[in-house]
Structure formats: structure tokens, C-alpha cells
KOLLOSE-376354 format. One record per residue (C-alpha): x, y, z; residue number from 1; residue in three letters. Coordinates in Angstrom, 1 decimal. Layout:
      X      Y      Z pos code
      X      Y      Z NUM  Ala
...
***
This chain:
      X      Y      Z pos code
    6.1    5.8   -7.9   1  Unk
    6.9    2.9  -10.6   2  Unk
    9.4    2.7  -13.5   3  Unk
    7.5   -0.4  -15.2   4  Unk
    8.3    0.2  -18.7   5  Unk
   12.0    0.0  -17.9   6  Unk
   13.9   -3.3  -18.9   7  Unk
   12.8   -7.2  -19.1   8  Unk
   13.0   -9.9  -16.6   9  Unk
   16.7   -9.5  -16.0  10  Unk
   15.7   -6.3  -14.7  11  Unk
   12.2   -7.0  -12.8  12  Unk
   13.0  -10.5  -11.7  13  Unk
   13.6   -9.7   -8.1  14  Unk
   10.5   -8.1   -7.9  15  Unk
    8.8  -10.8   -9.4  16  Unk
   10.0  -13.3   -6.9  17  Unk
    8.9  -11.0   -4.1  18  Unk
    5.2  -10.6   -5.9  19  Unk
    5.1  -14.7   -6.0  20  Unk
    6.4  -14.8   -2.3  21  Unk
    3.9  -12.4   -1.3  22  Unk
    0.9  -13.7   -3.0  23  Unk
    1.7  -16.9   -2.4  24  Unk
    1.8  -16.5    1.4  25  Unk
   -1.3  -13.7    1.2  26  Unk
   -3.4  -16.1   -0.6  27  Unk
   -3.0  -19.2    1.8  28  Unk
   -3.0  -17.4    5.5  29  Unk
   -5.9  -14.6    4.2  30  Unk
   -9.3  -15.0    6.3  31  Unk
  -11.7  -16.3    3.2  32  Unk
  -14.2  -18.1    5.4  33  Unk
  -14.4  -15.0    7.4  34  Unk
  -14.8  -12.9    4.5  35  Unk
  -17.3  -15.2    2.7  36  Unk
  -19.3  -15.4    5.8  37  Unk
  -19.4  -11.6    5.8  38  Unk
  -21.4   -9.9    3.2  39  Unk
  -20.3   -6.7    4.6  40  Unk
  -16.6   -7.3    4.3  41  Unk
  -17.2   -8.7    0.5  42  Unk
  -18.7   -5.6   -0.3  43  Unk
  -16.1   -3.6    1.1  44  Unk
  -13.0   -6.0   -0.7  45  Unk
  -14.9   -5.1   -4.0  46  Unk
  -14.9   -1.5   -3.6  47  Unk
  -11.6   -1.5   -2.0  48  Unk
   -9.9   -2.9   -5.7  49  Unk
  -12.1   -0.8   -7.6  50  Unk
  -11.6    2.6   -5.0  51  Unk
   -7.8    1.9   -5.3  52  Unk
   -7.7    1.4   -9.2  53  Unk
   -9.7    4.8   -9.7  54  Unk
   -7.5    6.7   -7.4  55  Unk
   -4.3    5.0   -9.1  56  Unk
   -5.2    6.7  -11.9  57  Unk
   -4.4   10.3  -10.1  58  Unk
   -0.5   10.0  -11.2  59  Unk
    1.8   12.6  -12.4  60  Unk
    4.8   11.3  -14.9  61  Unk
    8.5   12.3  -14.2  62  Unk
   10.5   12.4  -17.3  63  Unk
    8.7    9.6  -19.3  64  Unk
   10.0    6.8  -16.9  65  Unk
    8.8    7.3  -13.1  66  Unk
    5.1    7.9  -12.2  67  Unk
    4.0    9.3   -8.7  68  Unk
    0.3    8.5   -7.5  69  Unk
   -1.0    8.4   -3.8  70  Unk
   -0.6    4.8   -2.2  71  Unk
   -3.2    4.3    0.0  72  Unk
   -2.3    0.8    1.0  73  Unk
   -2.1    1.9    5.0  74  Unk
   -5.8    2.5    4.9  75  Unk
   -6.3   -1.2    3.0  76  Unk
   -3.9   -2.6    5.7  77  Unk
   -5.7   -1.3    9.0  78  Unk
   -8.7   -2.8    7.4  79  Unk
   -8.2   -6.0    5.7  80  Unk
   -4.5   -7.1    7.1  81  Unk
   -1.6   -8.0    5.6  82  Unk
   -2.5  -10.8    3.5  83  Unk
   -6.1   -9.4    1.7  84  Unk
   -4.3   -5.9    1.8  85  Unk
   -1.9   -7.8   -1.1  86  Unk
   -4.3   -9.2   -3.2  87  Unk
   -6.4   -6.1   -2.4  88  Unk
   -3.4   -4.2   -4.0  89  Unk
   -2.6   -6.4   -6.6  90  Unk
   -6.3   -6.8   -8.2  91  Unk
   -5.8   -2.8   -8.2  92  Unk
   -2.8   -2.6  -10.0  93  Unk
   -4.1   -4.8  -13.2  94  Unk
   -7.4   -3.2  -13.2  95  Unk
   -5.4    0.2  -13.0  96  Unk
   -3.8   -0.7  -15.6  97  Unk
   -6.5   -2.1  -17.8  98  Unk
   -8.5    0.5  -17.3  99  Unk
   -5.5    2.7  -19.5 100  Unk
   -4.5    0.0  -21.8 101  Unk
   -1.6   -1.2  -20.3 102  Unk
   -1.3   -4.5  -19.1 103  Unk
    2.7   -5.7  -19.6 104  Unk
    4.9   -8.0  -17.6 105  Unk
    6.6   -4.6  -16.5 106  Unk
    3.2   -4.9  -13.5 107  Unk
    5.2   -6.3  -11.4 108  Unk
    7.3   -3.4  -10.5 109  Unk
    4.5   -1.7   -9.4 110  Unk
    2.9   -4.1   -7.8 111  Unk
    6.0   -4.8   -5.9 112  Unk
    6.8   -1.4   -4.6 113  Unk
    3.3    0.2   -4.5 114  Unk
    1.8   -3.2   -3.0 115  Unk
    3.7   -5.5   -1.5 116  Unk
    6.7   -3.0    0.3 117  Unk
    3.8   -0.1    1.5 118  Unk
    1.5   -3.1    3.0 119  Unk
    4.8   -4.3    4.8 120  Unk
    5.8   -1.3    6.1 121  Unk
    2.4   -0.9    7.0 122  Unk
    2.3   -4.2    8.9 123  Unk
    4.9   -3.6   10.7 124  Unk
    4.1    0.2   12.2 125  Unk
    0.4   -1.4   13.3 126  Unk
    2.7   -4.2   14.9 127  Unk
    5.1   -1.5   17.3 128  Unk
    1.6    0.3   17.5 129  Unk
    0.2   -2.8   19.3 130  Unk
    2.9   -3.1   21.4 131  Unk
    2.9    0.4   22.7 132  Unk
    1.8    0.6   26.2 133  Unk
   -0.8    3.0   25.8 134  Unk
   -4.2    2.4   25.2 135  Unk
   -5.2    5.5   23.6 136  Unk
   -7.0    5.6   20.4 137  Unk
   -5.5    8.6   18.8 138  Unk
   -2.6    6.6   18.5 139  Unk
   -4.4    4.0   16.6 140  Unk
   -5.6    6.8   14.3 141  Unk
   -3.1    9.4   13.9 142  Unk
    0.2    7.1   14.6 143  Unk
   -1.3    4.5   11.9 144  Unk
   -3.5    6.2    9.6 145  Unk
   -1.5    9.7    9.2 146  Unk
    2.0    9.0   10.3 147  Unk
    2.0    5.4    9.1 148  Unk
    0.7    6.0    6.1 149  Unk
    3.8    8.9    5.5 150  Unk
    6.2    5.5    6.6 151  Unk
    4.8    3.6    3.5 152  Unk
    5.4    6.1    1.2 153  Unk
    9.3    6.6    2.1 154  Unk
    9.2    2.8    2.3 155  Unk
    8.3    2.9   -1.4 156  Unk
   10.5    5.6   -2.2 157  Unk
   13.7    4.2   -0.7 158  Unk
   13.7    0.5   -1.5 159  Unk
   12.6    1.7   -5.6 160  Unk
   15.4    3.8   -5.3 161  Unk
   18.1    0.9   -3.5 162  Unk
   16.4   -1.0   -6.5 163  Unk
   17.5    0.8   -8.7 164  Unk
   20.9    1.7   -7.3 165  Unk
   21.7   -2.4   -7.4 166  Unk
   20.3   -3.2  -11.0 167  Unk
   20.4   -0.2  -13.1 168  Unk
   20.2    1.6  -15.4 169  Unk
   22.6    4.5  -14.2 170  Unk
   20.7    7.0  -16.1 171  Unk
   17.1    6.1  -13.9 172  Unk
   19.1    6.5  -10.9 173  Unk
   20.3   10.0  -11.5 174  Unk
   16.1   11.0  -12.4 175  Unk
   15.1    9.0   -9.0 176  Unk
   17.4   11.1   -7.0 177  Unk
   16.9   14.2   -8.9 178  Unk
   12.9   13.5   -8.2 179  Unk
   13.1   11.9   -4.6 180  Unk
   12.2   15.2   -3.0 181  Unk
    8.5   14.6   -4.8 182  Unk
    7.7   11.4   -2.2 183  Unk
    8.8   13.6    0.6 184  Unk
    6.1   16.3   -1.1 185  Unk
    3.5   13.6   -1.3 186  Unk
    4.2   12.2    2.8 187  Unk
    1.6   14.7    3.9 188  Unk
   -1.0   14.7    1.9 189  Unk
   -1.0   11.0    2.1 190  Unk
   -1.1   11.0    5.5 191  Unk
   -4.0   13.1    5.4 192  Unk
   -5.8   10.8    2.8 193  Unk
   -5.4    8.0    4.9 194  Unk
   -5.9    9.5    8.4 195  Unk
   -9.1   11.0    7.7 196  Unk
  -10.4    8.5    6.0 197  Unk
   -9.3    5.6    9.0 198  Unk
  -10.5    8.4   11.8 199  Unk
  -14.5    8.2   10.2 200  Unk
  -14.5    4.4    9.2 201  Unk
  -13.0    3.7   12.5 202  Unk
  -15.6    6.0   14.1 203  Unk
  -18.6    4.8   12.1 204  Unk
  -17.9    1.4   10.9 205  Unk
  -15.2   -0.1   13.5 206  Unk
  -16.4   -3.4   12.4 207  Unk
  -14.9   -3.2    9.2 208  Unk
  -11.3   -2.2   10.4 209  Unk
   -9.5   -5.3   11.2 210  Unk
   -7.2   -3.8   13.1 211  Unk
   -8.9   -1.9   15.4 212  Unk
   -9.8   -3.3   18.7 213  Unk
  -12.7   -1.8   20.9 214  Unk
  -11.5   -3.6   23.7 215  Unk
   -8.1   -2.2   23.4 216  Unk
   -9.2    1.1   23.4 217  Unk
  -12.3    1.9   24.8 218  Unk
  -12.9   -0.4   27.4 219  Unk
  -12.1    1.5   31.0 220  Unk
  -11.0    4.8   28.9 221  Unk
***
């Protein structure tokens, strides 16, 4: 969900200072050694922004000024982390938007609350995950990739619309409560997306899932 083509920087500034925060800090703690040591994990970086900029472009428009598309940032989290999960996102979003025509400084709304707030809230469910004493790895899977992946989309949904609620205008807050009821509507099917997809990479390729821990969750099962 985005409202990017509403206002100028008096209006997306906060969001702008929480893009530069995040990129910032995602560009100097991200792995890149690792990753350019890994041809495997290059590979999979590339078609992760490509994937995500394809699929962004599955969005319905509500009334001209919101747009809806699925999120998938829990599935880029539980693989790359926190910090390549950002610039993961954030490469998406400007292809995404290249690809229709439509690069503006109004980006970083979206990149804000379709990046940067899902991959938090994503962070943090794979953090109480980890600290839950049980070792079993349908938690992994279902309690991160299905129900976590529900979490970032009412993440999205609540801090757009607390957004809103603080800076205006008046007349987008009365359509993002009006619509709200369409991110509850798209919880499930994200979850699904994003479960599924977590259950066979974590089944077939657990090397590539950067959260997932064999150890953890095999070992002595």
C-alpha cells in the first residue's frame, strides 16, 4: 500500500529520513564479502530485486491515491537479513517503478513503508522466534514465513495509516480507513505467498536462507 504521488518533502520528509537511516546502516553492517565470495548468493540477490520488482507490479489502485500489491519482504528477510533485505527492497522499488515510467521523489514513501517498516517487523518476529524455546522447525516455517509475513503487512498498514493521521491530508485519511479492511484481505494470501515459498527454499536450498539454522533444528530432532 503507498500514497507516493501525494504532497512534496513537507509531506515525505520523515520518511526520507528513515530511508537514509536505513540504507545508511543496511549498507555498512550488510555481509558483502560473504556475498561476493558466494556466487550462489549473488545470483539469488539479482533475482531477488528483479522477482520483487515483477511482482510489485501486481497492484490494485484505491481511489487514484493508495495502491495495494503483495509485500513479500518476510521471504527477502529470512534469506538475506535485515540489512541486504533493504537494499534488496529498495533496488526493487526504483526498478518497479522504472519499469512503468515513474520514477519521482514521491519513492520514498514506498520504499519506506513497503521496505524498510515490513523488513523491520520482519526482523523482529525472526528475533522472538529465536528466542522461543522450542526447537521445532515448523515454527521456523509457519510462525516466520506464513504468520510473520501476515505481521508485516499490518505493520505496513498501521504505521501508513498513523502516517497519515500525523501529517495529512484529512481527506487520504478518511480513504485509508475506508480501505484498511483490504490489508486485512491481503494478510492471508500473503502469508501463503511467503510460507510456501520459505517451506521449499528452506527444504531444498537451506543454504541460501540466512536465517535458518540446521543445527537449531535438526540436530537431535
Amino acid at each position: 500500500m503507498t500514497f507516493d504521488g501525494v504532497g512534496g518533502w513537507s509531506y515525505w520528509w520523515l520518511a526520507g529520513v528513515v530511508n537514509l537511516l536505513a540504507i545508511s546502516w543496511a549498507c555498512c553492517r550488510a555481509p558483502w564479502l560473504s556475498m561476493i565470495a558466494n556466487g550462489q548468493r549473488q545470483r539469488a540477490f539479482g533475482v531477488a530485486i528483479v522477482g520483487l520488482a515483477i511482482f510489485w507490479q501486481l497492484e490494485v489502485e484505491v481511489e487514484g491515491l493508495l495502491t495495494l500489491h503483495p509485500l513479500m519482504m518476510m521471504s527477502v528477510v529470512m534469506v538475506f537479513g535485515f540489512e541486504l533485505a533493504v537494499i534488496v527492497g529498495v533496488a526493487a522499488v526504483v526498478l518497479a517503478a522504472a519499469i512503468q515510467n515513474a520514477i519521482t521523489p514521491g519513492l520514498v514513501m514506498p520504499m519506506c513503508f513497503n521496505v524498510v517498516v515490513p523488513a523491520a517487523a520482519a526482523t523482529l518476529v525472526l528475533k522472538v522466534i529465536a528466542a522461543l524455546p522450542t526447537r521445532n522447525l515448523f515454527v521456523y516455517m509457519l510462525g516466520g514465513g506464513f504468520f510473520g509475513a501476515m505481521i508485516t503487512v499490518q505493520s505496513m498498514a498501521v504505521t501508513q495509516w498513523l502516517y497519515i493521521a500525523v501529517f495529512g491530508p484529512p481527506p487520504l485519511l478518511v480513504i485509508a480507513s475506508d480501505y484498511h479492511y483490504l490489508s486485512l484481505l491481503m494478510m492471508f494470501p500473503e502469508g501463503f505467498i511467503n510460507g510456501a515459498l520459505m517451506t521449499v527454499l528452506t527444504v531444498l536450498s537451506p543454504e541460501l536462507v540466512k536465517t535458518y539454522d540446521d543445527h537449531r533444528y535438526l540436530d537431535d530432532q
